[in-house]
C-alpha positions as MATLAB code, in Angstrom:
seq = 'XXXXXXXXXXXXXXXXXXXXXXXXXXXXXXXXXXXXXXXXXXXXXXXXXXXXXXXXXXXXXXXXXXXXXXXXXXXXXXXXXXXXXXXXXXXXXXXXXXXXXXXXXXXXXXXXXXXXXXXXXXXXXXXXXXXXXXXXXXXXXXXXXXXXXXXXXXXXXXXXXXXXXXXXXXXXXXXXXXXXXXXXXXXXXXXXXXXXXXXXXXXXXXXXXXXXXXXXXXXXXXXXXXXX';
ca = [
     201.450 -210.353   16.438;
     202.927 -206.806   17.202;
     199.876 -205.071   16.924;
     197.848 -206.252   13.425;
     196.440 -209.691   14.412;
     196.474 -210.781   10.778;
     200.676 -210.547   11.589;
     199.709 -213.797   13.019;
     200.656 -217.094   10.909;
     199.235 -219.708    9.932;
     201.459 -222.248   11.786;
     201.091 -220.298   14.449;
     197.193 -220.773   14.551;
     197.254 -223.679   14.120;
     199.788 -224.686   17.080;
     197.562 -222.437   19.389;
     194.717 -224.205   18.338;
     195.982 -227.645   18.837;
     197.983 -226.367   22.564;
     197.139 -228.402   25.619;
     197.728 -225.146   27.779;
     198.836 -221.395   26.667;
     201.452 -220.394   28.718;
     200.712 -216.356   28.945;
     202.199 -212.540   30.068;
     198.556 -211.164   30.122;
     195.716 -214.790   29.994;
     193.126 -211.676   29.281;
     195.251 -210.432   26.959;
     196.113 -214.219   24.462;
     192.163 -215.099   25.351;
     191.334 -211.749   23.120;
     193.583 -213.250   20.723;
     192.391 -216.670   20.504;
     188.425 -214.815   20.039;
     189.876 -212.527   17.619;
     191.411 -215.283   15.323;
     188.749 -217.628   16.048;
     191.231 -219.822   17.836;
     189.637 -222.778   19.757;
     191.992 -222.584   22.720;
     191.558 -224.687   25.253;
     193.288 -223.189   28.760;
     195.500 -220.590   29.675;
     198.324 -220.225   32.254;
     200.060 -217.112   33.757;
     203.676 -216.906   32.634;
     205.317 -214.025   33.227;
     208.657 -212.599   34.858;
     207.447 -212.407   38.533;
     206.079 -215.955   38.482;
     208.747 -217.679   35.976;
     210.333 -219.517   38.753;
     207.776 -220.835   40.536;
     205.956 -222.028   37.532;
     208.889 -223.586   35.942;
     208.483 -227.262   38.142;
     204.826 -227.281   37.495;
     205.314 -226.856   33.941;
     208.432 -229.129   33.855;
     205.763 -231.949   34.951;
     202.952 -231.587   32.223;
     205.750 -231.750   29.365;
     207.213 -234.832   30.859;
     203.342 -236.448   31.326;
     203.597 -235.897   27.042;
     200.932 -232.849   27.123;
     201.572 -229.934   23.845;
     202.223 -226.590   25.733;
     202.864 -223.500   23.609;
     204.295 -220.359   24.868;
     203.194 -216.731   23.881;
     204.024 -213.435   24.673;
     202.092 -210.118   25.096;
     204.079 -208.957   21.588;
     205.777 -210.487   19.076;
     208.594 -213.181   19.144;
     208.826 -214.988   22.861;
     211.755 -214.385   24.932;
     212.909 -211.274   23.445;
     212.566 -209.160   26.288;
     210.454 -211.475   27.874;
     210.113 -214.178   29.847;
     210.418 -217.943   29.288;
     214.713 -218.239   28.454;
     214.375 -219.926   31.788;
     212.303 -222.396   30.819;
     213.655 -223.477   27.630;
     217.305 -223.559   29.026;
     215.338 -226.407   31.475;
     213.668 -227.923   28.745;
     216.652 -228.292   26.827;
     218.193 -229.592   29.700;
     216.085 -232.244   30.274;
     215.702 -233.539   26.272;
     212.422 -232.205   26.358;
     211.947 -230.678   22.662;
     211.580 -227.044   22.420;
     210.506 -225.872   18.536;
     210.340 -222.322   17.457;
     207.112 -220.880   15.572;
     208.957 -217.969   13.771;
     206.442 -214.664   13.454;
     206.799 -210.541   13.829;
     209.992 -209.468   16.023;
     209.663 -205.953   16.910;
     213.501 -204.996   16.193;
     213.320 -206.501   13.117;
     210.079 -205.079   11.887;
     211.657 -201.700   13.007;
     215.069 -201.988   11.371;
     213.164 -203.269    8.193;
     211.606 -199.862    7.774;
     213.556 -197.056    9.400;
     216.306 -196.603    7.093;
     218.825 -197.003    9.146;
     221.682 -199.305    8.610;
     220.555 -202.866    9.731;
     223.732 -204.504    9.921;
     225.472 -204.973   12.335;
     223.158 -204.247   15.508;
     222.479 -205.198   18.712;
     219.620 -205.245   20.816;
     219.098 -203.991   24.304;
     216.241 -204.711   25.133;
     213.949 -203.017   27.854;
     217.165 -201.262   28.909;
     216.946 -198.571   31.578;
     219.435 -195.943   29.028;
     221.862 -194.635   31.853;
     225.570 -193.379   31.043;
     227.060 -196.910   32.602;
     224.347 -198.563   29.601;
     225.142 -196.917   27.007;
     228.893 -196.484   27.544;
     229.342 -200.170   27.634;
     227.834 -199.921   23.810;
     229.821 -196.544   22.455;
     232.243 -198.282   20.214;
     230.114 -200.794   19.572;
     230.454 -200.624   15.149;
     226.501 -200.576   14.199;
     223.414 -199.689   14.900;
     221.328 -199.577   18.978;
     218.227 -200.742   19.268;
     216.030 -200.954   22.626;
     212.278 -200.409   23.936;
     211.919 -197.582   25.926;
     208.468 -196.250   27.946;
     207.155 -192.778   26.683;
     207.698 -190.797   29.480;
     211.063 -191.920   29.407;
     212.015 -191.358   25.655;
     213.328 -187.650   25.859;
     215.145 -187.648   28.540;
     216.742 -191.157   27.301;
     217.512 -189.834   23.827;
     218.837 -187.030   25.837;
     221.735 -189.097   27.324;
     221.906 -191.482   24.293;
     223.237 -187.963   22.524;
     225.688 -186.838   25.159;
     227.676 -190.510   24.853;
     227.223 -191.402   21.743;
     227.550 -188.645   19.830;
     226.067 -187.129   16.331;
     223.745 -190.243   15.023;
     220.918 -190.786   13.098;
     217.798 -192.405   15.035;
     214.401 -193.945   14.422;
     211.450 -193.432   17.166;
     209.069 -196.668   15.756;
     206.201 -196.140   17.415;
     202.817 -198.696   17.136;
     204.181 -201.247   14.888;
     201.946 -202.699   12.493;
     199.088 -201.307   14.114;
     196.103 -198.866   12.839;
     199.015 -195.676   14.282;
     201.907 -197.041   13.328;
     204.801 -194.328   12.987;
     208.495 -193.667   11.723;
     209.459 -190.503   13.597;
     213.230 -189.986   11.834;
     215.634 -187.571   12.533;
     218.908 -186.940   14.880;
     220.007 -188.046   17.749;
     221.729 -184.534   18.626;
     218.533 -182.813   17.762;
     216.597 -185.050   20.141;
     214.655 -182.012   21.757;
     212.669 -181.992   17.717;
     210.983 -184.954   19.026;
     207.036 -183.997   20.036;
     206.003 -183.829   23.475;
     203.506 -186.449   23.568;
     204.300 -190.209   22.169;
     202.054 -192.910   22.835;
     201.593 -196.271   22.264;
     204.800 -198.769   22.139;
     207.854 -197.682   21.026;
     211.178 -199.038   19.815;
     214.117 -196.808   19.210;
     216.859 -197.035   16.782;
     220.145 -195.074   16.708;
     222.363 -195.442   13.533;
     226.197 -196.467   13.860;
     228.788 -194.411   14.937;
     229.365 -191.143   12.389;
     232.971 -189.780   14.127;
     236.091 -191.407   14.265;
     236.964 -193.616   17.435;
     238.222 -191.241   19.987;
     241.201 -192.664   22.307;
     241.135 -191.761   26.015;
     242.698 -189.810   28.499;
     245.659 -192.864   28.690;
     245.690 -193.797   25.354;
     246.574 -190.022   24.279;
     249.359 -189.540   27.131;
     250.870 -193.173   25.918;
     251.116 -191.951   22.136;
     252.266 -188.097   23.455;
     255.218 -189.874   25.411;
     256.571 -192.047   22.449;
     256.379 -189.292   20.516;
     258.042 -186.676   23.095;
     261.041 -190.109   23.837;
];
């Protein structure tokens, strides 16, 4: 789940409980989960992205042997934003059957409630927003989404406004949890935003609002055909 463990399904349960091994992010972390949905899980393993590799081989060898590993992450939907693409991409590599237990996916969730345009968009991820990021997404026809950190979120909405122009945006912040919150506004009135955000957030700026501007070539091109 994102935050609400009742976001949990089911299915989901019920593959947890009947897991050979948990593949993890945080062991502490899925072991609360197990206790809090009176899952009967029976071990845990450390999966995250500074042991993916290494792991892999190990866990290569206990899905050949036939043994039922499931994969979880910290939040939401595995392998968006996190680790384990890896893995599966090996999996599926080696015939060794990969199924998906569909459940809360943070972008989603957040587009489902904002009020902002869902389609198109396209995920970024936990993307460090820079000017060579956010460039390569400027004419990109719908809406941005992406995680960001708190401390970061000003100064990134900051940047996001300089490239991309007058938008609307969507600060998400605590998905289905006890806080949750939809902070709406602009993206060119990003210094609005409080001071203080906590808990995890996931940002959403709206499609583009101005016509497509050329560039510096594209304008000399169109002023020397005219001036010929």
């Amino acid at each position: 789940p994102l935050g609400t463990p009742g976001d949990l399904s089911p299915r989901a349960r019920e593959v947890l409980a009947g897991a050979d091994l948990i593949l993890a992010e945080d062991t502490r972390r899925a072991g609360l989960l197990c206790s809090q949905c009176n899952i009967p899980a029976r071990r845990f393993l450390s999966f995250h992205d500074h042991n993916e590799s290494e792991r892999q081989e190990e866990v290569l060898r206990l899905l050949r042997q036939g043994q039922n590993l499931a994969l979880v992450s910290d939040a939401g939907t595995p392998l968006l934003a996190d680790p384990g693409y890896r893995l599966v991409r090996a999996c599926r590599a080696e015939g060794l059957p990969v199924s998906p237990v569909p459940g809360p996916s943070a972008p989603v969730t957040a587009l489902s409630a904002a009020g902002i345009p869902p389609l198109p968009y396209t995920f970024l991820g936990f993307c460090r927003v820079s000017r060579a990021t956010l460039s390569a997404f400027a004419r990109t026809p719908g809406s941005l989404i992406f995680f960001e950190r708190k401390d970061r979120l000003r100064e990134s909405l900051a940047q996001a406004a300089e490239l991309l122009g007058p938008r609307a945006v969507a600060v998400c912040r605590e998905l289905t949890k006890t806080h949750e919150e939809f902070i709406l506004g602009r993206l060119e009135k990003w210094q609005e935003l409080p001071e203080e955000l906590l808990g995890e957030i996931t940002v959403i700026i709206g499609p583009p609002e101005q016509k497509e501007r050329a560039d510096e070539a594209e304008a000399r091109r169109a002023l020397e055909a005219v001036m010929a």
